[in-house]
N, C-alpha and C positions, 0 to 999 in steps of 0.2 A: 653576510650574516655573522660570520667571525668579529667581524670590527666591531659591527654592533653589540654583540653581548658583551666583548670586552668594555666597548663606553658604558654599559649600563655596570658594568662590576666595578669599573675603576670610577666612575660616577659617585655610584652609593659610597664606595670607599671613601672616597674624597669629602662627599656631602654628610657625612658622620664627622670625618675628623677636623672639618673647617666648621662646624658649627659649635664643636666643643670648644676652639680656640675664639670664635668671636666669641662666645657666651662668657669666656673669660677674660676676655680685650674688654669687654665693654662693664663688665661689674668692675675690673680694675681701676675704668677713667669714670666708672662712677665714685668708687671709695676716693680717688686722687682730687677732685672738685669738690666730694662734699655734697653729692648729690645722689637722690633715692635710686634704686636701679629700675624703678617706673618710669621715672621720666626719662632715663638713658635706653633701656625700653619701646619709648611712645618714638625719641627723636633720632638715635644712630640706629637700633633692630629693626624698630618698625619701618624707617623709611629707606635704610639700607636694604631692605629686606624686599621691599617694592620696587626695586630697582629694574627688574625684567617687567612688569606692570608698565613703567615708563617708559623705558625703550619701545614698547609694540606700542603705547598711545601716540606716543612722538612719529614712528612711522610708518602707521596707521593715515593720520592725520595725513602726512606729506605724499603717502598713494592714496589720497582723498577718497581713503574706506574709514571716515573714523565712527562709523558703529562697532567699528571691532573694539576702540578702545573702552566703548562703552559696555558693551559683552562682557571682555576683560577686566574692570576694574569691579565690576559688579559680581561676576561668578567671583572671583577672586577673595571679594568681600564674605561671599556666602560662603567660600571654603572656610576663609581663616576663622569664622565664629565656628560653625557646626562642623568642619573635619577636625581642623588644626585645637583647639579648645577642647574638642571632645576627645580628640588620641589625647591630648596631653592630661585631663582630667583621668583618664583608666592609668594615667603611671602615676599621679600626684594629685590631692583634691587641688582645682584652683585654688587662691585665695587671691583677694580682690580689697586693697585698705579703704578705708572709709573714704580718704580724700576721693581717690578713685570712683567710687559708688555716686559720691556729690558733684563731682565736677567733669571727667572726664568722659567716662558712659554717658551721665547725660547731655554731655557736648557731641559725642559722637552722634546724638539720639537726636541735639537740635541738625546738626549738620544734613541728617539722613533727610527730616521733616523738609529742609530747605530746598534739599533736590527734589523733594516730590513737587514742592510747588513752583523750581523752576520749568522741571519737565514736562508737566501740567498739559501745556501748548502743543506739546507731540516734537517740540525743536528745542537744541541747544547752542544758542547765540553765540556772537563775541560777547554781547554782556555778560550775559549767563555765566560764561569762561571766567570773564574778570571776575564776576562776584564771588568766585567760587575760590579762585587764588588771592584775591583779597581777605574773602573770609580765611582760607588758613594760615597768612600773615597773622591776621589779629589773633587766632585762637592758641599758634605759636607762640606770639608775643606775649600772650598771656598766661600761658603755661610756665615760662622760666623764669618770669616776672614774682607767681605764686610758690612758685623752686626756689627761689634765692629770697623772698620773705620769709617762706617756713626755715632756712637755712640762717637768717639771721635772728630768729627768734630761736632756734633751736643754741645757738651761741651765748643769748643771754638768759636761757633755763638752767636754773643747776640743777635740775635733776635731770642730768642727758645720757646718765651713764649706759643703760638700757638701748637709748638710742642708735647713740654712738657706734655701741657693737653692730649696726645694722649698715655703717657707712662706713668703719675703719677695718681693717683687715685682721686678723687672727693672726696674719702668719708674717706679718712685719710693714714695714713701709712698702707704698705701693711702686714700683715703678712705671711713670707716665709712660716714655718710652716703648718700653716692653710691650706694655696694655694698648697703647696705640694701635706698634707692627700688626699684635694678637688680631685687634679688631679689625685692619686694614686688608691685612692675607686674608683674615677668615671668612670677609665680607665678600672679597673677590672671588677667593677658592669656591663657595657657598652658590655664588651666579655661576660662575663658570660649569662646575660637575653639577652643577641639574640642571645646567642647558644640555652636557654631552648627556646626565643618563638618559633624559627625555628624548636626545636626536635616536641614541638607540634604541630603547623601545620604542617609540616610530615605527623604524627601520625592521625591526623585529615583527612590528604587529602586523605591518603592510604585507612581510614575506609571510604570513602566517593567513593572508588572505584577511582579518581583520576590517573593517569596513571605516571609511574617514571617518563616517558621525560618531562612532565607538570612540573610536582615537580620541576624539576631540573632547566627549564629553567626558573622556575618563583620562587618559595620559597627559593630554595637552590641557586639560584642564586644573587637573592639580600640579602638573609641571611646574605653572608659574605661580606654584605657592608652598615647591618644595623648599626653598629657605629658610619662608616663614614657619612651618611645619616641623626643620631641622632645629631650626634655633628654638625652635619652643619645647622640643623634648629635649634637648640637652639643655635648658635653663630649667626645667622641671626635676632631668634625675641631678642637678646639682643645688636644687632646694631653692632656685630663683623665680618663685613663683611670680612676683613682679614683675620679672623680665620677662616673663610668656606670656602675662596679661597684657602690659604693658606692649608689646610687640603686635599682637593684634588689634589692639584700638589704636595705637598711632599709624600701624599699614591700611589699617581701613580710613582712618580720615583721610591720610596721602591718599588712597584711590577715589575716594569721593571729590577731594575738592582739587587736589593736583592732577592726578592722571588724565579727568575726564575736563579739568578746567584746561590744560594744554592743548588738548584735542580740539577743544570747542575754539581757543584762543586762531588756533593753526588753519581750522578748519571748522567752519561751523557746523551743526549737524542739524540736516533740516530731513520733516518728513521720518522721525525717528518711529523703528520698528515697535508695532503695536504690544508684541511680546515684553516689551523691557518696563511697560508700564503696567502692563495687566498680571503678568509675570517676574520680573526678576527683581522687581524693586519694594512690591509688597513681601517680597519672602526675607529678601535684603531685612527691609524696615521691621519685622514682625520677629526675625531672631535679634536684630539688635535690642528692641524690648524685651527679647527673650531671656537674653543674656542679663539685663537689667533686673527683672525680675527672680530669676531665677537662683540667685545668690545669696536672696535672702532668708528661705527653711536651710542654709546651709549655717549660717551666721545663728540663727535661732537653734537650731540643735548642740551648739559649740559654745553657749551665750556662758556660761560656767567658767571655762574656761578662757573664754577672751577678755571677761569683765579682768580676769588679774593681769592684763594685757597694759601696756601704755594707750594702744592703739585698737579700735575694733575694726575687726576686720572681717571680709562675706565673702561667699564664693560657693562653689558645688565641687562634688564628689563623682564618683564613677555611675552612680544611676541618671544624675545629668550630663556626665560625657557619652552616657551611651543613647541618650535622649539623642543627643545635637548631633553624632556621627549616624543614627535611628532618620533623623532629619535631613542629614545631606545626600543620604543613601535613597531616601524617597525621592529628593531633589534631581538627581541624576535620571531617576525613572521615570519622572514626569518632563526631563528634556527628551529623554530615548522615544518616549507615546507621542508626544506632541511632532516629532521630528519626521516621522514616519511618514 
């Protein structure tokens, strides 16, 4: 019992101070490229971030249980909009730039549509797998592609000054180096201490008489989205509201189309539980519109103020973080009734 509370103190410890350091590894090798801290965001937070999501799809798959990774990338999804979005909207409104609004939300939203109609069957093929890792080749590909055209138009606009300030640093030249290690320790430190706090609360709940389905629906469940969860409140109290958006729509497309496309690739999954199609994927699909929708009485009550903006930008406040955390907290109660 001793050890255990110690992993969970020295856990959180840790899972605090490696999430401030990546969130500052990664705005740094944003400003050193030249590139928005969204898309640094969507491609090293968010997919860095899913990196415990992977390891259980990958050996899931190879002890040929892969509905767990399916379980897994999906509650995983439904945390990071309605827990992780909603904590971080009661410290900081989101905000959400237009590009975002146009492009990537409803990339995430065709992504989401796709899996319904591949699931459809009640099975997840090897095709199904390829199509799904295929699709986030191209959606990658075309994410950095629309990165480095807005970066080359923003070069030949002379009025960038505005901009600029949003890509270069305040407080001198960036060092790549630096911003790298930041990003690399923090990434690791970030898996590591919320795998130990998660082993000890376990260990804590189990001695406490606590029941597995408890455990699961609530420790082991946001466990592996305590990264995502840290990096987005420490990219929100340091005004990177980007990087917390941005973190949870590129982790969720990685869990859509990588986590469950390896699984499928590894291991096909046939005979898929009834629950993930009548349950976990219309809650899934139904906040991601949520999230879509819901940005914009935020952008509409600010519209004064953004018009003198270069950029418009949407998003919500603490009555829609307390919606979405309102949302997950029902979520969890209708796994606990159903489970029984």
């Amino acid at each position: 019992m001793i050890l255990s509370i110690a992993a969970i103190v020295v856990g959180l410890v840790f899972l605090v101070w490696s999430a401030d350091r990546f969130v500052d590894g990664a705005v740094g090798v944003a400003q050193f490229f030249g590139m928005s801290t969204f898309l640094i965001g969507m491609i090293i937070v968010g997919f860095g971030t899913s990196a415990p999501e992977i390891v259980v799809s990958i050996l899931s798959a190879l002890n040929d249980t892969p509905q767990l990774a399916l379980g897994n990338a999906y509650g995983s999804n439904i945390a990071n909009i309605a827990l992780i979005l909603g904590v971080t909207a009661l410290i900081i409104p989101v905000v959400v730039k237009k590009e975002a609004m146009k492009r990537d939300i409803p990339i995430l939203m065709a992504m989401t549509v796709l899996t319904l109609f591949l699931l459809m069957d009640g099975n997840v093929s090897f095709v199904d797998g390829v199509v799904l890792l295929l699709s986030f080749v191209v959606i990658m590909g075309f994410n950095i592609w629309s990165e480095l055209s807005a970066k080359r138009k923003r070069k030949k606009n002379a009025e960038t000054d505005e901009l600029d300030s949003e890509y270069n640093s305040s407080k001198g030249p960036v060092s790549i180096v630096k911003s790298s290690l930041l990003l690399l320790v923090g990434l690791a430190l970030l898996i590591v201490s919320s795998r130990m706090l998660v082993w000890g609360a376990i260990n804590v709940a189990q001695a406490l008489g606590v029941s597995d389905l408890l455990i699961g629906l609530t420790i082991v469940a946001v466990g592996t989205s305590l990264p995502e969860l840290a990096s987005s409140i420490a990219a929100a109290r340091k005004g990177e509201n980007d990087l917390a958006v941005g973190n949870v729509i590129g982790s969720n497309i990685f869990n859509t189309l990588v986590v469950v496309g390896i699984a499928a690739v590894i291991t096909p999954i046939k005979a898929m539980e009834a629950d993930v199609l009548s349950r976990d994927l219309p809650i899934m699909s139904s906040l991601t519109l949520l999230l879509f929708l819901i940005c914009f009485p935020f952008f509409k009550s600010k519209r004064a103020k953004a018009s003198r903006k270069k950029e418009e930008r949407f998003g919500f406040g603490r009555i829609g973080g307390a919606l979405f955390l309102s949302l997950y907290v029902a979520y969890l109660v209708l796994l606990g009734i159903q489970s029984v």
